[in-house]
C-alpha positions in Angstrom: 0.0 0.0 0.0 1.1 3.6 -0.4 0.6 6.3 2.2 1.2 9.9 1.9 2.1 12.9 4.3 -0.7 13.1 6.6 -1.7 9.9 6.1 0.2 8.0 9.0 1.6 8.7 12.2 5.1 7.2 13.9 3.5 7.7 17.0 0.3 9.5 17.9 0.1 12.7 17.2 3.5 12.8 15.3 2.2 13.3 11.4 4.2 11.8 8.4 5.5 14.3 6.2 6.8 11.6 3.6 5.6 9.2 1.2 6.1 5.4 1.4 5.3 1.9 -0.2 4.6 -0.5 2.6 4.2 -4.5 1.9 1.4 -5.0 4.7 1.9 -7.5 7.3 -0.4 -7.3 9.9 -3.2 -4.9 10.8 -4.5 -4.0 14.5 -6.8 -1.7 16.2 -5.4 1.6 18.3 -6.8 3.6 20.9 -8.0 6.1 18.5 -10.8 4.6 16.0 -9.5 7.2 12.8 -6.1 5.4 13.2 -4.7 1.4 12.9 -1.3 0.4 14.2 0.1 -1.5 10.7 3.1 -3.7 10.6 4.8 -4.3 7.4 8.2 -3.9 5.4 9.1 -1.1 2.9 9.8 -2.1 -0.6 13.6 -2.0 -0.5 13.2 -5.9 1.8 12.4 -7.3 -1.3 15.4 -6.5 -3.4 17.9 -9.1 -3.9 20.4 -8.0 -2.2 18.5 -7.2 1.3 18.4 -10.0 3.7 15.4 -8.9 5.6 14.6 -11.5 8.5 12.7 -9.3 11.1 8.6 -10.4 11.0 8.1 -6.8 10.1 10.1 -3.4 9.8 7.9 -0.7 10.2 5.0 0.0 12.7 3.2 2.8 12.0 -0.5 4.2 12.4 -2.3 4.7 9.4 -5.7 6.6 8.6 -8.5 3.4 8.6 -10.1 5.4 6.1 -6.9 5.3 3.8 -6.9 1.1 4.8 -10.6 1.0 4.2 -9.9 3.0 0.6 -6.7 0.9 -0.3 -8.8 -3.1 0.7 -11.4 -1.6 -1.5 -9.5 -0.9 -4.7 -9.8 2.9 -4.3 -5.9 3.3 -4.2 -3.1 2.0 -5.7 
């Protein structure tokens, strides 16, 4: 999935002012019901030459309505 600034959080309350393609691993709830905690890797673990092990590399919250948008087909 792609998110874009504004989109997802590093932490609450701290906004992401950058774009990124995340390979989704797993999906939770937060404490606030406009946000989802998502684990996942960034594109780059796929390359040939990374040698990505860890279950996930990012955690970061992400707008449900930018999930909801992106499971339905409404994003690339």
């Amino acid at each position: 999935m792609s998110v874009r600034p504004g989109e997802w959080q590093a932490s609450p309350g701290i906004t992401g002012h950058t774009h990124h393609d995340i390979r989704v691993v797993h999906v939770h709830a937060s404490h606030d019901p406009e946000w989802a905690w998502v684990y996942g890797h960034g594109l780059e673990c796929s390359w040939p030459s990374a040698d990505c092990t860890a279950p996930w590399c990012w955690e970061l919250l992400i707008a449900v309505d930018v999930l909801t948008a992106t499971a339905a087909g409404d994003r690339p």
